[in-house]
C-alpha positions in Angstrom: 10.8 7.5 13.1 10.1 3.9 14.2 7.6 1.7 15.0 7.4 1.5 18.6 4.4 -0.7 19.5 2.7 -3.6 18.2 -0.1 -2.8 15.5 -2.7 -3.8 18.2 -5.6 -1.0 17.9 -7.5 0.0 14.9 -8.0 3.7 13.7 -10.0 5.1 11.1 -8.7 8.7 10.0 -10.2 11.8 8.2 -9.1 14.4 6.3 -6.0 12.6 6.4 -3.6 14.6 3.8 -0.7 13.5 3.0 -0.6 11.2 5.7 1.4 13.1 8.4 -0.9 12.2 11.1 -1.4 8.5 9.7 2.5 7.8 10.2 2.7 9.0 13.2 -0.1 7.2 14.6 0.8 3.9 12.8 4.5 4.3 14.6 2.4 4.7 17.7 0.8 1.2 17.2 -2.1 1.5 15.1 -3.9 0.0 12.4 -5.5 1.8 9.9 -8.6 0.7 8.4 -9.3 3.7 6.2 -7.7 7.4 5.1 -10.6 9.5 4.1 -9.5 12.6 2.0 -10.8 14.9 -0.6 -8.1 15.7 -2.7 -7.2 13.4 -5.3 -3.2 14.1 -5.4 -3.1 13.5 -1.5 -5.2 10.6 -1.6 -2.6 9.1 -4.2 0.4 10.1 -2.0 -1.5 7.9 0.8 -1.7 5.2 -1.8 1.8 5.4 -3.2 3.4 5.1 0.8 1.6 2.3 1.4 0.3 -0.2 -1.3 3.5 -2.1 -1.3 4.0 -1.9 2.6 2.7 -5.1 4.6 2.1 -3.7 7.3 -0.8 -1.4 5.4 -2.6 -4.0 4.5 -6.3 -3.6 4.9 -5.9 -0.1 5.1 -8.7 1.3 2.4 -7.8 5.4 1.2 -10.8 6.5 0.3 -11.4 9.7 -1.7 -14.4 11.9 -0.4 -16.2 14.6 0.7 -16.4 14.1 4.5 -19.7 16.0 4.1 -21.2 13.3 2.1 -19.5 10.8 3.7 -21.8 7.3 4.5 -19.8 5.6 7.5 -21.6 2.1 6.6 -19.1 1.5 3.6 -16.2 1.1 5.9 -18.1 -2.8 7.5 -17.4 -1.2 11.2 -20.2 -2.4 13.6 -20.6 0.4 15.9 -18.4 -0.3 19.3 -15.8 -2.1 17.8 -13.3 1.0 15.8 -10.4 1.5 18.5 -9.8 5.5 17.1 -11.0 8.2 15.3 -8.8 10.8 14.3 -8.9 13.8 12.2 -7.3 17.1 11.7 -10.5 18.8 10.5 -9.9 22.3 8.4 -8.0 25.1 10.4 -9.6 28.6 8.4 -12.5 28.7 10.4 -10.0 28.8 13.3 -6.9 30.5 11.8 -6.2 33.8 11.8 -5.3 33.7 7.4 -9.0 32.0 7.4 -10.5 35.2 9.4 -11.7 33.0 12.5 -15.4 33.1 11.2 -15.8 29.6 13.1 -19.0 27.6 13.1 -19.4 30.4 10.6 -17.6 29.1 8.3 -18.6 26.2 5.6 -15.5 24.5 5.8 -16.1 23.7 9.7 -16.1 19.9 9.8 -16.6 19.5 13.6 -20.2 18.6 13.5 -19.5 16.4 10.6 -16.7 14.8 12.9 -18.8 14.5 15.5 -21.7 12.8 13.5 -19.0 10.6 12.8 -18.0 10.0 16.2 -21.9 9.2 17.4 -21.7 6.8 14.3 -19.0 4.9 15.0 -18.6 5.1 18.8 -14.8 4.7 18.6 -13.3 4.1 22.2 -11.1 7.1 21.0 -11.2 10.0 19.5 -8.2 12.3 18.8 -9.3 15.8 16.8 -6.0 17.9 15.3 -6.8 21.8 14.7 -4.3 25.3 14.5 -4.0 27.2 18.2 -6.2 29.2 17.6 -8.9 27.1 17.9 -8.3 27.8 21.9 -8.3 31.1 21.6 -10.9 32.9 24.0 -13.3 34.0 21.6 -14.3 29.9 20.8 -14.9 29.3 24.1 -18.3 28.5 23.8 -17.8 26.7 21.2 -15.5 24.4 22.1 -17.8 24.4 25.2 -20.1 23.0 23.0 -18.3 20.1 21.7 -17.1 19.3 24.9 -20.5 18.9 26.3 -22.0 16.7 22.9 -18.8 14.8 23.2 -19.8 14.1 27.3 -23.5 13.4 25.9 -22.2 10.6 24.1 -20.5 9.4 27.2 -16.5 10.7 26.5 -14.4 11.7 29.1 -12.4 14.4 27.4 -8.8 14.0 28.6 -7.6 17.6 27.8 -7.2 20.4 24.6 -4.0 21.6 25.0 -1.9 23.0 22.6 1.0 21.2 21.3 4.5 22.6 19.7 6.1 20.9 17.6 10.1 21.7 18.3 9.6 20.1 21.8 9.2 16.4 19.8 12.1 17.0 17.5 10.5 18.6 14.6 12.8 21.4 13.4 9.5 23.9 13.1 7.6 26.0 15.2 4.0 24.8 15.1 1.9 24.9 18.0 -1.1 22.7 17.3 -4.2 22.6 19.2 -4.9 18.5 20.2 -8.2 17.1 21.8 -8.3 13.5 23.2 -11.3 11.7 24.5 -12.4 8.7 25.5 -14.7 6.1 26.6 -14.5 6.2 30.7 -13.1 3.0 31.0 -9.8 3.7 29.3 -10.0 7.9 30.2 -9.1 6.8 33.5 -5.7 5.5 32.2 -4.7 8.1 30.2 -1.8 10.6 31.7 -1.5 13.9 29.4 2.2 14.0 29.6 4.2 16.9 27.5 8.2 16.4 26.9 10.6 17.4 29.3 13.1 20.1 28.1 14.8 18.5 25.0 16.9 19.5 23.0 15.3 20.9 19.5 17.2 19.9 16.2 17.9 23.0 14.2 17.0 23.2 10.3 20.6 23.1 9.8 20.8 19.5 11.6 17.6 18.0 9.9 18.5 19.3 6.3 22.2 18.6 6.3 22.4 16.0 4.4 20.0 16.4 1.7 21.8 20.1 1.2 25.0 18.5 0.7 23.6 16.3 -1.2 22.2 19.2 -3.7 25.3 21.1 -3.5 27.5 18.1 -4.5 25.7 17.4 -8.1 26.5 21.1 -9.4 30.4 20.5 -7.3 31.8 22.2 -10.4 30.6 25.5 -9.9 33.1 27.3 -7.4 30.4 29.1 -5.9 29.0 25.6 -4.6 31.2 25.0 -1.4 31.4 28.7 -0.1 27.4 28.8 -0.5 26.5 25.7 1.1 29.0 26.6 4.2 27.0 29.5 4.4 23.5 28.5 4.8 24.6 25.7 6.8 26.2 28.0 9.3 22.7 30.2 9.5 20.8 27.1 9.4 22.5 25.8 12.9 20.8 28.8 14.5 17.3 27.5 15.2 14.2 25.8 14.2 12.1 26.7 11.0 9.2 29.1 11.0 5.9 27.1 10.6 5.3 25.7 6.6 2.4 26.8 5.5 0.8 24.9 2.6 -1.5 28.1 1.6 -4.9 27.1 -0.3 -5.6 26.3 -4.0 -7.3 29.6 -4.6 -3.6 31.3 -4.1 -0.8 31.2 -6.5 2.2 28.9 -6.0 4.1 27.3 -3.7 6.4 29.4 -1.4 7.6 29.5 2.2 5.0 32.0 3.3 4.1 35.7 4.1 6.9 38.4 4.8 7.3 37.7 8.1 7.9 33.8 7.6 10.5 34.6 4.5 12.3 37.1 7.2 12.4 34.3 9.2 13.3 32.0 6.7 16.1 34.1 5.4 17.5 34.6 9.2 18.4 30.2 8.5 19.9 31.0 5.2 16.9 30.0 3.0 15.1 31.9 0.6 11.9 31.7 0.6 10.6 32.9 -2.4 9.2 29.8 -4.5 10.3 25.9 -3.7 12.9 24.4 -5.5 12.8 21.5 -7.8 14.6 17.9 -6.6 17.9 17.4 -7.4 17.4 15.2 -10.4 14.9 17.6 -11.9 16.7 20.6 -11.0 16.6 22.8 -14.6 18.1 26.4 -12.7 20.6 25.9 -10.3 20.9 29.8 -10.0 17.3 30.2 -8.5 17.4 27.3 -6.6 20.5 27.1 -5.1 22.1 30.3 -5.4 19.7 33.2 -4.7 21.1 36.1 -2.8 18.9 34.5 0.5 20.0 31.3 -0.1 18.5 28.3 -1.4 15.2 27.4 -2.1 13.7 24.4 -0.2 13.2 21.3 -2.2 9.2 19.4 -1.7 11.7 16.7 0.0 13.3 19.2 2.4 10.0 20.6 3.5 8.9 17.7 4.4 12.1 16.9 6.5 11.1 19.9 8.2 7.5 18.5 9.3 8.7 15.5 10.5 8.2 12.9 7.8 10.2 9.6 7.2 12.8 10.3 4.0 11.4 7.7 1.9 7.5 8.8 2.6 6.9 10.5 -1.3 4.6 13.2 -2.3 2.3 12.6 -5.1 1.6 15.8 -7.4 3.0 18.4 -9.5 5.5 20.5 -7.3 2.8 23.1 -6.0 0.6 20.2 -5.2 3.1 18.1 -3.5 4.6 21.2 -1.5 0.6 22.0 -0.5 0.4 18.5 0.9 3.2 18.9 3.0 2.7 22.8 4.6 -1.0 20.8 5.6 0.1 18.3 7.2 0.5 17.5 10.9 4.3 16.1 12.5 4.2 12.6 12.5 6.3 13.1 15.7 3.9 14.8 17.7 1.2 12.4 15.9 2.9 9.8 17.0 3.5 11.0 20.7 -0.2 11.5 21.4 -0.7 8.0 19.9 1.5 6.5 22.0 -0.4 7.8 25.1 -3.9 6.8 24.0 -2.3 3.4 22.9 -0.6 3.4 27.1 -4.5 3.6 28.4 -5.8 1.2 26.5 -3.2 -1.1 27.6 -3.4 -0.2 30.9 -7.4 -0.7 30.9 -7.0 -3.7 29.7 -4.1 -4.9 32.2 -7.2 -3.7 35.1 -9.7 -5.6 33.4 -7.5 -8.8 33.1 -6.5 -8.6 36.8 -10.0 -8.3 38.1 
């Protein structure tokens, strides 16, 4: 992933994670001015990526509870922030969380929403699982549609999103909303890719499962087992990595179904391996009777992320940050089409 337009616009982003949606939006052309995130080993991986990067600068990570959140420490007059963004929590929405909705305590919409009348951003650009647009939150989303309108956005659509169309070797269908001020929502064109061609697991982890299988090149099995998984792994795209919650044992690759799946691409999804130079059991990580076991670095190969963005964290941690997060590519398409409007409002506004 590259940076495709100038850092021209300025974003503020919550429950920002690991930083999926960050990337992908500061590719797009925008300039963060804070991460807001509650959990300490995400807020560090944010820190890590991007205290030593230039083009970060300014950019405050700021650990907190959105809930008790006070918009006045980030200096933004109201008016003036160019985006919002947020993936707010999925279990009120998913189907693991039991869909209790507004229900639910972790429901950060009106938070986000408070935070929206706040600040007044021209934009605002809200990340959630597909299930948020199943029928039964109709009138919910109905809801936000109508407070959103109240505090005069246009909302540009909430569509659903999948991943493996924007060269993410994963299914993840993702429900995005975008709205905006009138004055740029009359720009914006809602465009989804044309048929592309998806990149299989086998294509994104190539290298990096060479890579593994080359520092144990001694053992004879090595050669026979990578040409194996790599010749399941050619077959399709991943199932979608799940980060599970903290209340839940440790990290794997998810529930039967997804393992089935996983195992159908020559991984074994029991458990997440340990990176190469801290690899202690080559047996269970590279030669399991499924296959081999996902490294944190692989997984997140498979959302999306840049190689050289690094997760902060014990393993369990760092593999939890990753199964949250959002592609950076699809992030980074949206942004890219909010960044088009407010070009193009601003080209009409120049030429009147």
């Amino acid at each position: 992933m590259t940076r495709v337009n100038a850092l021209k616009y300025t974003s503020v982003e919550i429950c920002a994670g690991a930083g999926g949606q960050a990337l992908g939006l500061h590719n797009a052309g925008f300039k963060h001015a804070a991460l807001i995130e509650i959990d300490k080993d995400a807020c560090q991986t944010l820190r890590d990526n991007i205290r030593e990067n230039p083009e970060w600068s300014g950019c405050k990570v700021i650990e907190a509870d959105l809930r008790d959140f006070d918009p006045t420490v980030l200096g933004l007059e109201p008016g003036t922030l160019d985006l919002l963004a947020g993936g707010v929590p999925c279990p009120p929405f998913s189907a693991a969380g039991k869909q209790l909705g507004r229900d639910d305590e972790r429901d950060l919409f009106p938070t986000m929403l408070a935070l929206v009348h706040d600040l007044d951003p021209k934009a605002v650009m809200i990340e959630n699982v597909r299930g948020l647009l199943d029928p039964k939150f109709a009138e919910y989303r109905e809801e936000i549609i109508k407070h959103l309108e109240s505090m005069e956005y246009e909302v540009c659509y909430w569509d659903i999103l999948e991943a493996k169309n924007y060269g993410v070797p994963q299914l993840r269908p993702r429900a995005i909303l975008v709205a905006m001020k009138p004055e740029y929502a009359q720009h914006f064109e809602h465009k989804k890719p044309a048929e592309t061609k998806q990149v299989s697991v086998g294509e994104a982890l190539h290298d990096s499962m060479r890579a593994r299988y080359d520092a144990v090149a001694d053992d004879p099995r090595a050669e026979r087992a990578f040409k194996r998984w790599y010749e399941k792994a050619l077959e399709g795209v991943a199932p979608t990595v799940v980060g599970g919650s903290k209340k839940h044992g440790g990290a794997d690759l998810g529930p039967t179904r997804a393992k089935r799946a996983w195992a159908d691409l020559g991984v074994c999804g029991l458990g997440v391996a340990n990176e190469p130079d801290d690899m202690k059991d080559a047996e269970r990580d590279l030669f399991a009777s499924a296959g081999p076991k996902l490294t944190v670095s692989q997984a997140a190969l498979i959302q999306g992320f840049d190689e050289d963005w690094k997760f902060s964290g014990r393993k369990t941690a760092a593999y939890r940050q990753v199964g949250n997060a959002f592609p950076p590519p699809v992030a980074q398409a949206v942004g890219e089409q909010i960044y088009a409007a407010f070009e193009a409002a601003n080209r009409a506004g120049n030429e009147r």
